[in-house]
Structure formats: C-alpha cells, structure tokens
N, C-alpha and C positions, 0 to 999 in steps of 0.2 A: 034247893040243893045246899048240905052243910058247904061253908067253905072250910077247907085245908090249909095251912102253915104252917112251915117246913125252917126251921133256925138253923137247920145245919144245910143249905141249899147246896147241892153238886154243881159245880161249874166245869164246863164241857172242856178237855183236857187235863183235868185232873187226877189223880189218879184213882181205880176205886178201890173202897174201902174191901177190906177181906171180913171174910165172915167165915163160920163152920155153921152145915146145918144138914138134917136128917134126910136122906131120902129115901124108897123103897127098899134098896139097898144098902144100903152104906154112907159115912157122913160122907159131905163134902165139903172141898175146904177152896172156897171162892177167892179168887182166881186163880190160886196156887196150882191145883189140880187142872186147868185149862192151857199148860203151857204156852205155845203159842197161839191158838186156839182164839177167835173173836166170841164172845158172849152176849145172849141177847138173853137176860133177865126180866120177866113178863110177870103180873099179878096173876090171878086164878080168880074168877069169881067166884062169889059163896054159892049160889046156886051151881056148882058143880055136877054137871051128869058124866054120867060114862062116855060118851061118846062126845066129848066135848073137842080134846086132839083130832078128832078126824072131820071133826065140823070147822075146825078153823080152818076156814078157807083152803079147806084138804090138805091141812098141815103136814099127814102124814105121807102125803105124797110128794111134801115137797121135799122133804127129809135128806135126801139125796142130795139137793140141789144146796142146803142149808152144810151139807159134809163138804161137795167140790169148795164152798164158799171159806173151810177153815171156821165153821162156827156152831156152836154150841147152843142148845137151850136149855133156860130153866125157869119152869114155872113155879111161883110161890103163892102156898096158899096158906092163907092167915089161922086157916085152924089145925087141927091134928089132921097130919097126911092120913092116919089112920080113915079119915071121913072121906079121902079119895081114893078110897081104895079098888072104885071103880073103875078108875083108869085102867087098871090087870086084867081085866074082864076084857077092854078093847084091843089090848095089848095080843090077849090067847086067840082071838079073831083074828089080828093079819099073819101072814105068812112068816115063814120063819126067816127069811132077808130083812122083811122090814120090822120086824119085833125086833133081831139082832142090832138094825140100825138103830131104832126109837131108842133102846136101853142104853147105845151110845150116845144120841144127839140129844135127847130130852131127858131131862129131870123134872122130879118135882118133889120138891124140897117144902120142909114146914116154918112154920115162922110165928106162932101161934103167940107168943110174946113180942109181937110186931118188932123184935128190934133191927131185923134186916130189913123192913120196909122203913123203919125211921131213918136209919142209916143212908136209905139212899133216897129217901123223900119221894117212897113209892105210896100211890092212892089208893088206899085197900078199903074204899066207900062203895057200898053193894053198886051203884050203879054207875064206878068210873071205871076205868084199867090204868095200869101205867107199864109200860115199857123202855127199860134201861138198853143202853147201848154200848158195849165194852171192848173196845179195839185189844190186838193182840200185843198189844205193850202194858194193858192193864190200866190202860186209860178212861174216862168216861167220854165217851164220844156224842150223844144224843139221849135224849128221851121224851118220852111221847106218852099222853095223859089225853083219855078220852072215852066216849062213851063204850059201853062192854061192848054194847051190839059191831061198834066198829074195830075193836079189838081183836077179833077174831081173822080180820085181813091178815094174812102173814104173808098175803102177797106183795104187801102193798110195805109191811115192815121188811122184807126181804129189800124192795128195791131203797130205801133208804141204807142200809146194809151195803148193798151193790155199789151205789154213790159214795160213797163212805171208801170203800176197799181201793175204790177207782180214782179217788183224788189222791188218795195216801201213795197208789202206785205214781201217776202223775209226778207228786211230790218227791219222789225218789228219784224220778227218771230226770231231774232239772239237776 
C-alpha cells in the first residue's frame, strides 16, 4: 500500500476549512450552507456502483436517524460527479419520503482537482476511505481512514457521531 502525507494535517478542534463544490444540483458552499447542522464528510470510492448509498450499511434507511441527529452528508468523489451519475437511478427507486430526505441529507459533491481532499487530508487511494467529522460550530471533530470494505458502516460512523453530540451536551450541562 502507497503511503500518504498530509503537510497541512487537521487537528481535532479546529475549525474546518470552507470550500465550494459542485453537486447534482447546485454548488455548495461548505460549511456555510450547513448552518447549525453537524457534517459528516466521507470519500466515495472509484469503483462507484449505483447502489452503493443503499449498501452502506443501509445508509438510506438510516437517513432519518442521521436528520433527528442535526447532520448532514457529503460524499466526495475525486472524479467528475458526472461518473456518478448513477446515484439518480437509486434515488428514482425509493419512495418519494426518502428521495425527499436523501436530496436533503446526502450530497455528493466533485472534487476532481483533489483540492478539498488535500484541504482536509482525505485518502482518495482506491482501496482506503477517509471520513471527516464536523461539529455544528464548524469545528473538526474526528476522522477516520480505513479500509473501503469497512467504510461503508455508517452504523458504526453514526455512533462515533452520537458520542461526539453526547459529550458536547455533557459539556454544556456542567
């Protein structure tokens, strides 16, 4: 496996970097656009299939659970979003509740001149992931780098998420 190095390394509490980038729809302008809103910032493998959102760990069922939580997704794929165009296809499959929701909670944004993955020292090597962590003050909270196949838990990045929300509350209530 190449190794990666990162000279502008994120350190956890800091704030994150803004970016603009393209999505299906419309640019977006990170994290301005997420007001209070927590962000979870995830790679996209190149091996992209259609049905890749409903295979991560039934992402799209958790959709729901990722809106009560106050949190956003966005997947970045390093080449022309145009190549993912298959995402739409999964999209006109679920029902119109959860399309309505997906089109809120999930983006997926391009990045094809890697400089939002340099920016935040995400691992866009076919066979890593990396997942950014963005509290709702626009902080960097956590990230997580690791194999694709286990990437796809967003069960498992939800309760890092849930830990996260729950010591911040914690931390208020002192």
């Amino acid at each position: 496996m190449k190794e990666q190095y990162c000279d502008n390394l994120l350190a956890i509490g800091e704030p994150a970097p803004c970016f603009n980038a393209e999505s299906f729809s419309k640019t977006i302008r990170c994290p301005d656009d997420y007001n209070e809103a927590w962000i979870i910032l995830f790679t996209l493998p190149k091996d992209f299939i259609s049905d890749i959102l409903d295979e991560s760990s039934g992402l799209l069922s958790q959709l729901g659970e990722f809106k009560s939580m106050n949190t956003r997704l966005i997947g970045l794929c390093s080449a022309s979003i145009y190549m993912y165009l298959s995402c739409i296809r999964v999209r006109k499959q679920m029902t119109e509740t959860i399309r309505n929701n997906c089109d809120e909670i999930v983006s997926v944004i391009e990045d094809a001149d890697r400089k939002i993955a340099d920016r935040y020292c995400l691992n866009l090597d076919e066979k890593l992931g990396s997942v950014v962590l963005i509290d709702s003050e626009r902080r960097i909270r956590g990230q997580l780098n690791y194999k694709n196949s286990t990437w796809r838990n967003f069960r498992e990045i939800k309760h890092v998420l849930h830990a996260l929300q729950i010591s911040d509350e914690e931390a208020r209530s002192f």
